[in-house]
C-alpha positions as CSV (number, residue, x, y, z in Angstrom):
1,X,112.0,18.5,118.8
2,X,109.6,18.3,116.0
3,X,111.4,17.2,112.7
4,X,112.1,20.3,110.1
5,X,109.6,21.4,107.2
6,X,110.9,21.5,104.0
7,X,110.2,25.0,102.8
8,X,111.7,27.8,105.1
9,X,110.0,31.2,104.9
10,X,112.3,34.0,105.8
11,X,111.2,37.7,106.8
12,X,112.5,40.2,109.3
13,X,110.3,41.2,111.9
14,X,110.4,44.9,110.5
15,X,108.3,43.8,107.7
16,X,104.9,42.1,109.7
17,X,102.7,42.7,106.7
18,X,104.7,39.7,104.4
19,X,105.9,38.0,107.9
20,X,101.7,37.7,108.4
21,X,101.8,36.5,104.2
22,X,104.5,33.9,104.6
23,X,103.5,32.4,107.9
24,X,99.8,31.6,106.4
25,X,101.5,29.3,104.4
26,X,102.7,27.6,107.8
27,X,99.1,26.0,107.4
28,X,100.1,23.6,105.0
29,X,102.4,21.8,107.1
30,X,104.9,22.3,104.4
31,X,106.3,25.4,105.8
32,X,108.2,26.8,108.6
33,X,108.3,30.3,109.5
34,X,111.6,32.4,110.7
35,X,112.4,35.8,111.6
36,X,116.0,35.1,111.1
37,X,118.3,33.2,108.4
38,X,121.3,31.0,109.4
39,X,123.2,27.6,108.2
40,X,120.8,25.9,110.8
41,X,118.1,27.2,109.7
42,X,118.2,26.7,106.4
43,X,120.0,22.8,106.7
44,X,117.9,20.2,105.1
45,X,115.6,22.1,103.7
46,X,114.6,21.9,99.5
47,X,113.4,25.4,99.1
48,X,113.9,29.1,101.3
49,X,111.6,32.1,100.4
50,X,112.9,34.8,101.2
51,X,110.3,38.0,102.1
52,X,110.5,42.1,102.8
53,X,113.9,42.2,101.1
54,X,117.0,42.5,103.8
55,X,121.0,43.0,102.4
56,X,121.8,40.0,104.0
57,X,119.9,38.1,101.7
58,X,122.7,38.4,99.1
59,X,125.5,36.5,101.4
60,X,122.2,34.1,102.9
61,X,121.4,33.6,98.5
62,X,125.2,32.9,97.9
63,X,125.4,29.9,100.4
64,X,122.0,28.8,99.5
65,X,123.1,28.8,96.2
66,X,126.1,26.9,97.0
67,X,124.1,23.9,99.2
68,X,121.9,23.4,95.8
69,X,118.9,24.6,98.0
70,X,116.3,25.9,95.4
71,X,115.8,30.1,96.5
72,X,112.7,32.4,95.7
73,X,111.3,35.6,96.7
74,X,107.9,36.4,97.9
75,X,106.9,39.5,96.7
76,X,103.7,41.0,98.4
77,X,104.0,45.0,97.5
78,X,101.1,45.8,95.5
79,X,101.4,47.8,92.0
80,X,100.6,50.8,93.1
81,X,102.7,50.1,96.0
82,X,105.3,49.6,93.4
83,X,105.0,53.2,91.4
84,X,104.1,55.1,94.1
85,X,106.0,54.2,97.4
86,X,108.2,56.8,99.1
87,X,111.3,57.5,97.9
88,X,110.9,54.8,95.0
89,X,112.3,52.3,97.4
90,X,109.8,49.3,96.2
91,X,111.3,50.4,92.2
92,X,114.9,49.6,93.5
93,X,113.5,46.2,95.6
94,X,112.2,45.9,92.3
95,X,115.4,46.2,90.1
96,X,117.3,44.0,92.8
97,X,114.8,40.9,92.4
98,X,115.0,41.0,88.8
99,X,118.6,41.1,88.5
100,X,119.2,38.8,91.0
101,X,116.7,36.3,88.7
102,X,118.8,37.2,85.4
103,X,122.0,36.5,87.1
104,X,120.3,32.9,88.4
105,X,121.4,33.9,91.9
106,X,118.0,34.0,92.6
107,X,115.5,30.7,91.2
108,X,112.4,32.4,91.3
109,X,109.8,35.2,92.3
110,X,106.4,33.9,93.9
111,X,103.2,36.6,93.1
112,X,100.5,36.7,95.6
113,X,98.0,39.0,92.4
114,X,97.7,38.2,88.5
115,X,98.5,42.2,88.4
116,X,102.1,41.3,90.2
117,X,102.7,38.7,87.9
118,X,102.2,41.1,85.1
119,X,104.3,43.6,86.4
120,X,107.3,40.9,87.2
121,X,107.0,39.3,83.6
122,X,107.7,42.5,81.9
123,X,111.1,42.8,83.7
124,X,112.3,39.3,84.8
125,X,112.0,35.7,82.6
126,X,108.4,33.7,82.6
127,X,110.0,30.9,83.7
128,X,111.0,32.7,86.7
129,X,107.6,34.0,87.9
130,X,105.2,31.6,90.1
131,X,101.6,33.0,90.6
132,X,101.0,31.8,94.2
133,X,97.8,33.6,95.4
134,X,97.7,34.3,99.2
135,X,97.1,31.9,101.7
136,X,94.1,33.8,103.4
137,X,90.2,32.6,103.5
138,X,89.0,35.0,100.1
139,X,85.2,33.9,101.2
140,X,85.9,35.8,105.0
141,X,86.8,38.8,103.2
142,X,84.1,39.0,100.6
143,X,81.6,38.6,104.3
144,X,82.8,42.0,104.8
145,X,83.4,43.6,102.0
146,X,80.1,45.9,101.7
147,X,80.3,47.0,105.4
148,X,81.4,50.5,106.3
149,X,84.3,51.5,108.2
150,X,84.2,53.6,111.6
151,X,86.8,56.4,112.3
């Protein structure tokens, strides 16, 4: 059994598009990945970052919070994303992540864009807000950037 990273990533498998974020970050040998949150998983480990919010975060933040394990959210939902999704369901994800950083339950928010880190830093503390840009090769994508797309 190969010996436990200290950073967990947490997302739930209906959420593959921050899943794909976090487990990038599996690269760094720093990281492991999990679909799933529980006392085992989460046992020896100095930081969890939580992704695609899920209710049961609140308990899994409350127990965290209790083991002195430092928590953060990864938040991957562009600005536009933000304003315009459906229903306004990223606004409330929104609202929850920044209470939960005023009331300290949650440590921090981790940004993948300068323009998410804007947008969190009018609504949460500074201190609060780590710009993390995404683990992905940024020279592969600018390869590609000029080509067209097929239907």
């Amino acid at each position: 059994m190969s010996e436990k990273k200290p950073i967990l990533s947490v997302c739930p498998e209906q959420f593959p598009g921050t899943t794909s974020v976090l487990r990038h970050y599996n690269l760094t040998g720093l990281v492991d990945h999990s679909d799933e949150i529980s006392p085992e998983t989460v046992r020896g480990r100095k930081l969890v970052i939580f992704g695609g919010w899920h209710p049961i975060y609140y308990e899994a933040l409350q127990r965290i919070k209790g083991e002195g394990i430092t928590s953060a959210f990864f938040w991957t939902s562009s600005v536009g994303q933000t304003d315009f999704s459906n229903g306004g369901i990223e606004i409330t994800f929104l609202q929850i992540i920044s209470d939960l950083l005023r009331s300290d339950l949650l440590d921090y928010v981790i940004l993948g864009t300068p323009q998410n880190l804007n947008m969190f830093q009018q609504f949460t503390p500074v201190e609060k807000t780590i710009y993390l840009p995404y683990a992905f090769d940024w020279d592969d994508v600018q390869k590609h950037k000029k080509e067209d797309l097929e239907a």
